[in-house]
BAFI-3210 file (N, C-alpha, C; in Angstrom, 3 decimals, decimal comma, padded with zeros to 6 digits):
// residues 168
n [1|2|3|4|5|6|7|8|9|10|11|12|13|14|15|16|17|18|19|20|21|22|23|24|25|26|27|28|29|30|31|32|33|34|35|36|37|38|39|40|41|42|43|44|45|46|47|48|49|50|51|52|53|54|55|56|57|58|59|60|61|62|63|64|65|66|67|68|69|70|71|72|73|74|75|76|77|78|79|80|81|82|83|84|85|86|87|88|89|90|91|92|93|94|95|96|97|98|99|100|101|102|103|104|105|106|107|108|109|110|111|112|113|114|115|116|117|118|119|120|121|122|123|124|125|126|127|128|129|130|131|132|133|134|135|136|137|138|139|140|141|142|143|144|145|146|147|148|149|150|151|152|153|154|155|156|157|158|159|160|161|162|163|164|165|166|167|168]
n.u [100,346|103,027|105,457|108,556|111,507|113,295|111,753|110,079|111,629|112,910|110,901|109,660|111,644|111,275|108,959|109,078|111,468|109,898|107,740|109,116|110,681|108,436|107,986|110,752|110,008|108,013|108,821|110,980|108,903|107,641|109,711|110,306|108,263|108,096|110,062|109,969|109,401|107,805|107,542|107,366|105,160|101,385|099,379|097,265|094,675|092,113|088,518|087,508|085,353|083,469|084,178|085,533|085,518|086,020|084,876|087,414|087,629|089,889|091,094|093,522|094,913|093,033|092,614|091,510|089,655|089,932|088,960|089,229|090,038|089,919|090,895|088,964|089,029|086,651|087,588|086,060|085,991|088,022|088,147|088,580|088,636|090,209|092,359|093,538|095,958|096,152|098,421|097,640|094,625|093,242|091,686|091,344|093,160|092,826|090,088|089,477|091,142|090,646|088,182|084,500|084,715|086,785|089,688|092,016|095,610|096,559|099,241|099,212|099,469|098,090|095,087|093,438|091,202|088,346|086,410|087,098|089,006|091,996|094,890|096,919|098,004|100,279|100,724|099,245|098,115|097,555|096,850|099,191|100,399|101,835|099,795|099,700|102,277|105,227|106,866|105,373|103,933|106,024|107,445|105,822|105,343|108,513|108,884|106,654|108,178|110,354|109,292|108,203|110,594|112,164|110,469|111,063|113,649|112,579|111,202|112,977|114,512|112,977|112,626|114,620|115,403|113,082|113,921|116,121|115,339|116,199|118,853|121,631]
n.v [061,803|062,857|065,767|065,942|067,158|069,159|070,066|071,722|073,039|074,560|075,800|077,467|079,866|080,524|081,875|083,846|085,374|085,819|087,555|089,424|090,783|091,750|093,999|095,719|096,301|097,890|099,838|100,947|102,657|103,998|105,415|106,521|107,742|109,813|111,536|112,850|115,942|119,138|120,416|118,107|116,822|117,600|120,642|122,823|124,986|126,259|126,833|126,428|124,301|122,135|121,003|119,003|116,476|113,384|109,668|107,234|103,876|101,806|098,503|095,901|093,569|091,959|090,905|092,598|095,620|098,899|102,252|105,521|108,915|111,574|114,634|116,368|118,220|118,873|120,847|123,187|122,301|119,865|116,687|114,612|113,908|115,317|114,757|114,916|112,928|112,981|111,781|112,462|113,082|115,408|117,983|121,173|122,866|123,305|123,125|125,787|127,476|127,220|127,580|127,390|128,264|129,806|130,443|128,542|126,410|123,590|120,635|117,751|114,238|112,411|110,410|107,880|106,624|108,327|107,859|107,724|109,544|110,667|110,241|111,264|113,744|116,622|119,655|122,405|125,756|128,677|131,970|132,561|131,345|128,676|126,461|123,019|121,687|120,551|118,838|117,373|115,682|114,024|113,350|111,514|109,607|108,886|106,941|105,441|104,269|103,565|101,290|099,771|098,745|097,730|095,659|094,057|092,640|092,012|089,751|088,162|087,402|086,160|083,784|082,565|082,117|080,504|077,948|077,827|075,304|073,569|072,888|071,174]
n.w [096,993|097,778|097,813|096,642|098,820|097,682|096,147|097,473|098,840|096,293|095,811|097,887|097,635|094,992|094,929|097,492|096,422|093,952|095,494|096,816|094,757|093,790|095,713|095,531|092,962|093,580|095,220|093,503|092,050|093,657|094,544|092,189|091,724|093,722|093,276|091,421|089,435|088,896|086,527|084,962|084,813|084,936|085,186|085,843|085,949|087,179|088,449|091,806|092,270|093,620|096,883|099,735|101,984|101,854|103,006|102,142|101,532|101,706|100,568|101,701|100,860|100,121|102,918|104,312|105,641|105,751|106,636|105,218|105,760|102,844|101,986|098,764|096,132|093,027|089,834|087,553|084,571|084,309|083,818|085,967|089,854|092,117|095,030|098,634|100,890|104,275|107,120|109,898|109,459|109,643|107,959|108,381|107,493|104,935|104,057|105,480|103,884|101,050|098,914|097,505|094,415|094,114|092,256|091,685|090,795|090,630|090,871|089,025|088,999|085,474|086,100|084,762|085,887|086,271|088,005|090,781|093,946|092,666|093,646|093,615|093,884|093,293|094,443|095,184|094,301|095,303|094,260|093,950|096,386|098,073|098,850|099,153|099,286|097,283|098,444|100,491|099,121|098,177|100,370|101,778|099,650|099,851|101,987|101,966|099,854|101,440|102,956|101,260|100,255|102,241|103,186|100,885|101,433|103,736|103,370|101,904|103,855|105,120|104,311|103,994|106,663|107,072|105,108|106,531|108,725|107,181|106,620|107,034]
ca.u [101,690|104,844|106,543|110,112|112,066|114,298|111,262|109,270|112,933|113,286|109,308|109,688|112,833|110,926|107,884|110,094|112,003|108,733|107,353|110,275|110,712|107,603|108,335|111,068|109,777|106,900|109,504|111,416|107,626|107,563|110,975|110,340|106,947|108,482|111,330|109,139|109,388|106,283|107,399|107,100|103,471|100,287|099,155|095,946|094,164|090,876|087,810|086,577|083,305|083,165|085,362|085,369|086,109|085,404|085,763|087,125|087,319|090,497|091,252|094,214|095,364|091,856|091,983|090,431|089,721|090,003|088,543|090,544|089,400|090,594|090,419|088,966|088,477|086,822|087,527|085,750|086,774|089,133|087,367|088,858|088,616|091,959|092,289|095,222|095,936|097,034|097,781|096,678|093,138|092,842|092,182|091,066|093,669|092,422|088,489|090,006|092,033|089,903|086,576|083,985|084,588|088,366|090,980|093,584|096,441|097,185|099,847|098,978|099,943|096,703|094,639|092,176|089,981|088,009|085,213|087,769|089,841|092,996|095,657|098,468|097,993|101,271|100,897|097,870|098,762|096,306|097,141|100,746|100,504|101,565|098,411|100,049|103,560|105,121|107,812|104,959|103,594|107,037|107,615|104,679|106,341|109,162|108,172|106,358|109,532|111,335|108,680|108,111|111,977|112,779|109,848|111,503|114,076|112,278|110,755|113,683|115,187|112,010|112,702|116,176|114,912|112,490|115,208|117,321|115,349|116,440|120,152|122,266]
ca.v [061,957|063,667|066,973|065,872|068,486|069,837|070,946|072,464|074,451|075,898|076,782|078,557|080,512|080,781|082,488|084,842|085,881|086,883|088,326|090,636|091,658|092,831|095,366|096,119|097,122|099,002|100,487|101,955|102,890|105,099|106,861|107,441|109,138|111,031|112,451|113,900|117,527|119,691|120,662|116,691|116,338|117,930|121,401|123,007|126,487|126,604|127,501|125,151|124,252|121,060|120,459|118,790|115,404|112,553|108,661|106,409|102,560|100,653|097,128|095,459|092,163|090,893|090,214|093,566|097,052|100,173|103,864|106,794|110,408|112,483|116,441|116,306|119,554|119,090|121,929|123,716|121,486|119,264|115,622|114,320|114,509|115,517|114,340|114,507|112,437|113,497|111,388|112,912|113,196|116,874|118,722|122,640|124,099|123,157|123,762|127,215|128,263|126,609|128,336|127,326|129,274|130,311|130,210|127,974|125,641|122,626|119,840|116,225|113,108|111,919|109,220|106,934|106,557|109,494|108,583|107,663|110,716|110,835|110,897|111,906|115,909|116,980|120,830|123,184|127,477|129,842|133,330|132,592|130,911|127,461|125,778|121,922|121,632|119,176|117,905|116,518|114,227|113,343|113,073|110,550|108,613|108,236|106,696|104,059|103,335|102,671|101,075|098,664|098,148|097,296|094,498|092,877|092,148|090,935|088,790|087,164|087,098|085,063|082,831|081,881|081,507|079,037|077,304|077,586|073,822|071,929|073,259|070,218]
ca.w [096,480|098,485|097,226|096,908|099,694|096,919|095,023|098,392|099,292|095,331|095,528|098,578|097,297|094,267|095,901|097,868|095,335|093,156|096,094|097,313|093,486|093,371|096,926|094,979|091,765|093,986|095,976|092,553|091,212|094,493|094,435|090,751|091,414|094,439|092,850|090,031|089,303|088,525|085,375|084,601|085,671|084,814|085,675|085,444|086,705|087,551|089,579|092,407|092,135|094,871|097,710|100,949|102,916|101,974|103,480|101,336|101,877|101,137|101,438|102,251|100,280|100,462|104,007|105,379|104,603|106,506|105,677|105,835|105,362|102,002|101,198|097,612|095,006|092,018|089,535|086,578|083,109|084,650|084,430|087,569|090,961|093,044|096,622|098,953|102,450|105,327|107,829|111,099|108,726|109,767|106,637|108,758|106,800|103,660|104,535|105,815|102,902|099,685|099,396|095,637|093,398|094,267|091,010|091,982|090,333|091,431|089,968|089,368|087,681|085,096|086,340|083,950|086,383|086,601|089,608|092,372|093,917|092,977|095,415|092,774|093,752|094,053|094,424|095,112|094,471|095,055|094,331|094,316|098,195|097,984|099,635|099,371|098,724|096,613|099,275|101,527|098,742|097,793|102,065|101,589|098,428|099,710|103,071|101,009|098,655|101,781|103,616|100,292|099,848|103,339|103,009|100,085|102,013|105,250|102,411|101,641|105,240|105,916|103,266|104,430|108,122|107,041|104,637|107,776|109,310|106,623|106,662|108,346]
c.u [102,406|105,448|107,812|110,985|112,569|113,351|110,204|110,399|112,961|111,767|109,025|110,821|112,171|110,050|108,325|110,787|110,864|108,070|107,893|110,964|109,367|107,527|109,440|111,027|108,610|107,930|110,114|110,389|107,577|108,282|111,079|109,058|107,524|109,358|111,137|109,319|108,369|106,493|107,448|105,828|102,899|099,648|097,942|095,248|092,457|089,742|087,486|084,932|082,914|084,460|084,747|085,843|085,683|085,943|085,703|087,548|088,761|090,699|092,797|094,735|094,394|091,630|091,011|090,563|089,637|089,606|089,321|089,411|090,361|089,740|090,190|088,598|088,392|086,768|087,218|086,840|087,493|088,014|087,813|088,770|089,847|091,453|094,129|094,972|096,594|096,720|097,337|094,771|092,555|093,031|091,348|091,631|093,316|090,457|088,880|090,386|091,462|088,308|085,780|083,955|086,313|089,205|091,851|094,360|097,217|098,042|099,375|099,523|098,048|096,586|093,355|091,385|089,467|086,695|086,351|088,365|091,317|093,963|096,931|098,338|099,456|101,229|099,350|098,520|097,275|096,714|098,624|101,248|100,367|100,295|098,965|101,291|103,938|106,073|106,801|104,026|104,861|107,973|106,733|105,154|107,257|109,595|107,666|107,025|110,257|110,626|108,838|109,637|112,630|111,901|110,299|112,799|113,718|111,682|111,785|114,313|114,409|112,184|114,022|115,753|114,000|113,109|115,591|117,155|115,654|118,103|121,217|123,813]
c.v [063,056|064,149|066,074|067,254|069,164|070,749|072,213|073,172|075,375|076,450|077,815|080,022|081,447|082,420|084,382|085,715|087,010|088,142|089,973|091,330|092,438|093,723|096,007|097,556|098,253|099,536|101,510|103,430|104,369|106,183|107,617|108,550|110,095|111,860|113,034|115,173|118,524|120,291|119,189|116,692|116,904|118,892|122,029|124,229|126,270|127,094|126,170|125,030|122,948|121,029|119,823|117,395|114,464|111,359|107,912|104,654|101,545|099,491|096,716|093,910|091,050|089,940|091,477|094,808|098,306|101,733|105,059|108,230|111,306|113,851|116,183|118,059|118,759|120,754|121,573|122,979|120,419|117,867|114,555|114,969|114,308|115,361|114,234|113,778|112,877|112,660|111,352|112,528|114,485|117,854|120,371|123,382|124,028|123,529|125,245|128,457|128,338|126,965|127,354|128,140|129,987|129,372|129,521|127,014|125,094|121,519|118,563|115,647|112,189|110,723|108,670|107,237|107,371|109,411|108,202|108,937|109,638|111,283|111,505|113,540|116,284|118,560|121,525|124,880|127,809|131,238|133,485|132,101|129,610|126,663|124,344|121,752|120,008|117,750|117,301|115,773|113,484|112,849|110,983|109,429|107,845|107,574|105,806|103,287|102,810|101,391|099,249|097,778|097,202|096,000|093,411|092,079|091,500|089,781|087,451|086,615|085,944|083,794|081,835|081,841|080,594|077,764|076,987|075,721|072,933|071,576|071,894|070,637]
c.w [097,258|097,152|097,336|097,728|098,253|096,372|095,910|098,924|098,024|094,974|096,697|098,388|096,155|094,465|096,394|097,571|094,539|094,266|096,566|095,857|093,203|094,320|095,950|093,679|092,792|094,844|094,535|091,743|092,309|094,336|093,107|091,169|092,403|094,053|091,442|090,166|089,056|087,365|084,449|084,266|084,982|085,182|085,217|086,347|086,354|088,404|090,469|092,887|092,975|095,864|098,803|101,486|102,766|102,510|102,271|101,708|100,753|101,672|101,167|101,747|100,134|101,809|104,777|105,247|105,784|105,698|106,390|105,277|104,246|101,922|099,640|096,824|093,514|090,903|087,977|085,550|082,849|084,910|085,627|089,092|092,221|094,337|096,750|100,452|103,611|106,636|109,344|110,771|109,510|108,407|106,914|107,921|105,253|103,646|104,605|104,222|101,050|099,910|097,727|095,064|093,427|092,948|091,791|091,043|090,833|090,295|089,994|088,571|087,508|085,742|085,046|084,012|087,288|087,863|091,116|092,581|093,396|093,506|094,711|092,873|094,575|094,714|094,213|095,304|094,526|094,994|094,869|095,549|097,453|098,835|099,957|098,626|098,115|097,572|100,099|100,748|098,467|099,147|101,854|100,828|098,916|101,161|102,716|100,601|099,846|102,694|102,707|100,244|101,024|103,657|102,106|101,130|102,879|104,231|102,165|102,283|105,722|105,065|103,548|105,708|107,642|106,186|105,768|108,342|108,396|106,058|107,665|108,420]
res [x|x|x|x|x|x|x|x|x|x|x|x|x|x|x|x|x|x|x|x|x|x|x|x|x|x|x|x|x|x|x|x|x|x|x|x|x|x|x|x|x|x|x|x|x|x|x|x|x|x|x|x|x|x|x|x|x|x|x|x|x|x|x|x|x|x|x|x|x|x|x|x|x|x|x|x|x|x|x|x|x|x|x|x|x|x|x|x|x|x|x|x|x|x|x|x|x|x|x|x|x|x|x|x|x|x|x|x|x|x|x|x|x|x|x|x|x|x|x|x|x|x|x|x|x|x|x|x|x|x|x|x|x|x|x|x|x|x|x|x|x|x|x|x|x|x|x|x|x|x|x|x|x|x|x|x|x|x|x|x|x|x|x|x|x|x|x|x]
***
């Protein structure tokens, strides 16, 4: 049995549509988390009692996965474990500056799920020295939001170029 065209042009439209709404909505999801404030969020003082580098292993839409390198601290009471990215993946100044056992207060937004790092660390102080500022996760954010937003569109650009062959 043969699609009828009409119904293989409003399923690709369809498609397209859902697809480039959901860059969208993950594009708004971004600029909202970047344009957070740290008196929003989650703050917390403690000692660090683990740190260091770990790789972690993401994948990619289920076609293929790549590992990246995160700075993680876990600290005294706090049942998560904070990670931030950077992406050169040079984290010297953080090895350098973060010792175990050093008081510091860092900002985050909660996560659930307490064995992965979380990458939501907006802000790390130590002794009144910002250590990780909040503009270069919200650099990061919003770099994503436009990254995501500017895909919905090619989404739907592609959608009307392949429309385009059946245009007479």
């Amino acid at each position: 049995m043969r699609i009828p065209l009409i119904y293989k042009r409003a399923g690709n439209y369809l498609v397209a549509f859902l697809l480039s709404a959901c860059c969208f909505f993950g594009s708004y999801l971004a600029f909202l988390k970047g344009s957070t404030e740290l008196q929003q969020i989650d703050s917390y003082s403690g000692k660090v009692v683990n740190k260091g580098i770990i790789s972690q292993k993401s994948t990619v839409a289920r076609f293929g996965s790549y590992k990246s390198n995160v700075f993680f601290i876990k600290l005294s009471g706090l049942n998560q474990i904070l990670a931030t990215y950077n992406l050169e993946n040079n984290y010297d100044f953080f090895e350098k500056n973060i010792k175990i056992g050093d008081s510091i207060k860092v900002y985050y937004q909660n996560s659930f799920d307490t064995i992965k790092p979380n990458l939501d660390l907006f802000q790390i102080e130590k002794n009144g020295t910002i250590l990780l500022k909040k503009e270069d996760f919200q650099k990061k954010k919003g770099i994503a939001a436009y990254i995501a937003f500017f895909g919905g569109f090619l989404l739907i650009g592609a959608a009307i170029y392949q429309d385009k062959k059946y245009w007479k």
